[in-house]
C-alpha positions as CSV (number, residue, x, y, z in Angstrom):
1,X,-124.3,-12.8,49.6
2,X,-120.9,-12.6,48.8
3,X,-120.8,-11.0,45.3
4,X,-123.5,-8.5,44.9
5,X,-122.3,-7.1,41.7
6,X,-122.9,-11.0,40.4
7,X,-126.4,-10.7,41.8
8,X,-127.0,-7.6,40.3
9,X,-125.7,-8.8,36.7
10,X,-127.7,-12.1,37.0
11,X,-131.3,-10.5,38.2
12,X,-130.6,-7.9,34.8
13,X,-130.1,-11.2,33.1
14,X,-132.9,-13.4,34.3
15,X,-135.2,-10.2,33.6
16,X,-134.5,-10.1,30.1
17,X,-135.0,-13.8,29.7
18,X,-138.3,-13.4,31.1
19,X,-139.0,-10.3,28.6
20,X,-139.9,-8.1,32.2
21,X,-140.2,-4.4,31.1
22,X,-139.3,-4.0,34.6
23,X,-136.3,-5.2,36.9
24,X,-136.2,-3.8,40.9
25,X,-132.9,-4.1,42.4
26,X,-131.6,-3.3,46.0
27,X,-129.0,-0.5,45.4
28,X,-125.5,0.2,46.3
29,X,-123.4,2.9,45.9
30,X,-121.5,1.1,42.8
31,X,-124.8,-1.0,41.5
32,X,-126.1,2.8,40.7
33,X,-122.7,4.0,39.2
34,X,-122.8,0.7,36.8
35,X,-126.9,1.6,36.5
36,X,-125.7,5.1,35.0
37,X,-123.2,4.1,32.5
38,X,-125.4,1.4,31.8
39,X,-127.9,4.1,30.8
40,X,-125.7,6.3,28.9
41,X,-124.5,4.3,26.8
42,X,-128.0,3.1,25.7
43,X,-128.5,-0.1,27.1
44,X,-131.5,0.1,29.4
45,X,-134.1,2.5,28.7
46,X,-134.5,4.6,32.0
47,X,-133.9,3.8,35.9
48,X,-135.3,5.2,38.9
49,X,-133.2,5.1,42.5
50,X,-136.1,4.6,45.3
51,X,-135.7,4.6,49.2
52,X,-137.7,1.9,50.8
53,X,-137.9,0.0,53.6
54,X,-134.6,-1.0,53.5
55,X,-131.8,1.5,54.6
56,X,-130.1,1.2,50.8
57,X,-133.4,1.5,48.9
58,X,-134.3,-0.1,45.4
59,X,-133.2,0.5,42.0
60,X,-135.9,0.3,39.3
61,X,-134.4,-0.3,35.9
62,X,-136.9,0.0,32.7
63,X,-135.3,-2.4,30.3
64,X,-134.8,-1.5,26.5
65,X,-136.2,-4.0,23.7
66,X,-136.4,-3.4,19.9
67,X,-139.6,-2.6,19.5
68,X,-140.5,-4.4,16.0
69,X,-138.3,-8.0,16.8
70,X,-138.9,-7.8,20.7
71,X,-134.7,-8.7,21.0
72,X,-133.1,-6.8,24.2
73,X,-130.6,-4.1,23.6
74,X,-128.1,-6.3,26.1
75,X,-127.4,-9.4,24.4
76,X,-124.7,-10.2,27.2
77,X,-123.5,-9.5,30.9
78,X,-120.5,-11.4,31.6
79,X,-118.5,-11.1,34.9
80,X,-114.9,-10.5,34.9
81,X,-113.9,-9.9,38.6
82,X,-115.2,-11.6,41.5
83,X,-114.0,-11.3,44.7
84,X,-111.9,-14.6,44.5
85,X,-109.8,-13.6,41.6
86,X,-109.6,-10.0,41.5
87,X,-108.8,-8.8,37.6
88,X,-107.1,-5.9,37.0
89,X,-106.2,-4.0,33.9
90,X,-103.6,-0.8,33.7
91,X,-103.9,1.6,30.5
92,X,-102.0,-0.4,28.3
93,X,-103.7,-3.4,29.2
94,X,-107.7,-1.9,28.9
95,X,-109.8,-4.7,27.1
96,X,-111.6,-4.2,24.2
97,X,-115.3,-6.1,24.1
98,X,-116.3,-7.8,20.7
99,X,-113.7,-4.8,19.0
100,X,-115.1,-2.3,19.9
101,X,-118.9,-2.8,19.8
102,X,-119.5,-3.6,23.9
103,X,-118.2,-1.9,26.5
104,X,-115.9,-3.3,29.5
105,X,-117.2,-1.5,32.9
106,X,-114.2,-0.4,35.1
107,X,-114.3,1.0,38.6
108,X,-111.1,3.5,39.0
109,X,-109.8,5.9,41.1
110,X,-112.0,8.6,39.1
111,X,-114.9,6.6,39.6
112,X,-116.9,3.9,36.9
113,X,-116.4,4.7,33.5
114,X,-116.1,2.4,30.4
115,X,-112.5,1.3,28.8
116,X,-113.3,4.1,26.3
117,X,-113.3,6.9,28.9
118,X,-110.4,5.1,31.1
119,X,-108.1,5.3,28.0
120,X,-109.2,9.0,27.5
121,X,-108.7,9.7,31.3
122,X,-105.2,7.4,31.0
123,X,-106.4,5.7,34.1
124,X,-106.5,1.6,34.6
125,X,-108.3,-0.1,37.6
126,X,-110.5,-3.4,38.0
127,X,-112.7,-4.6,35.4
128,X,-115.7,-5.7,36.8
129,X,-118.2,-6.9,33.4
130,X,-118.5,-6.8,30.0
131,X,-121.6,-5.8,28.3
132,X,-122.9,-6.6,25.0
């Protein structure tokens, strides 16, 4: 596999087309940072990090719905970097998702964080998705 961010994002989005409560995942130390912002900013309900079989271990992520329309809380995951065309954004440059409403997941030198907390850390770095 050569872009397993890209497999993450698409096994997140194939669960929620399937209405799965339930999504496992094999983990990586950056698929559980993006897990954990994911999380606190109230997209999935809950996740779970596992060791299994495999040396990396699982990531169990408990999807969030609307409870009376059945509609997921992530209406999109879109991929902004891949490992052919790295994209980059400095502190000037941060993107802003659907103005403000989404959140753009960047991996920087302090770690992953939104383009809400870059801006407030005044740090830049590579956007890897969009979420909304």
């Amino acid at each position: 596999m050569t872009d397993p961010i890209s497999d993450y994002l698409t096994r997140l989005r194939n669960a929620i087309k399937a209405n799965h409560k339930v999504v496992e995942i094999p983990a990586s130390n950056l698929k559980r940072e993006i897990t954990k912002v994911l999380f606190d900013k109230g997209y999935i309900l809950n996740y779970k990090f596992e060791e299994g079989p495999t040396p990396q271990g699982t990531i169990k992520i408990a999807l969030k719905y609307n409870p009376e329309t059945r509609e997921s809380a992530i209406t999109k995951l879109q991929r902004i970097s891949t490992p052919g065309l790295r994209q980059y954004a400095n502190t000037s440059s941060l993107p802003r998702v659907m103005n403000g409403l989404g959140v753009a997941i960047i991996s920087t030198s302090r770690g992953v964080v939104t383009d809400k907390e870059a801006r407030k850390l005044n740090v830049g770095g590579e956007v890897l998705c969009y979420v909304y």
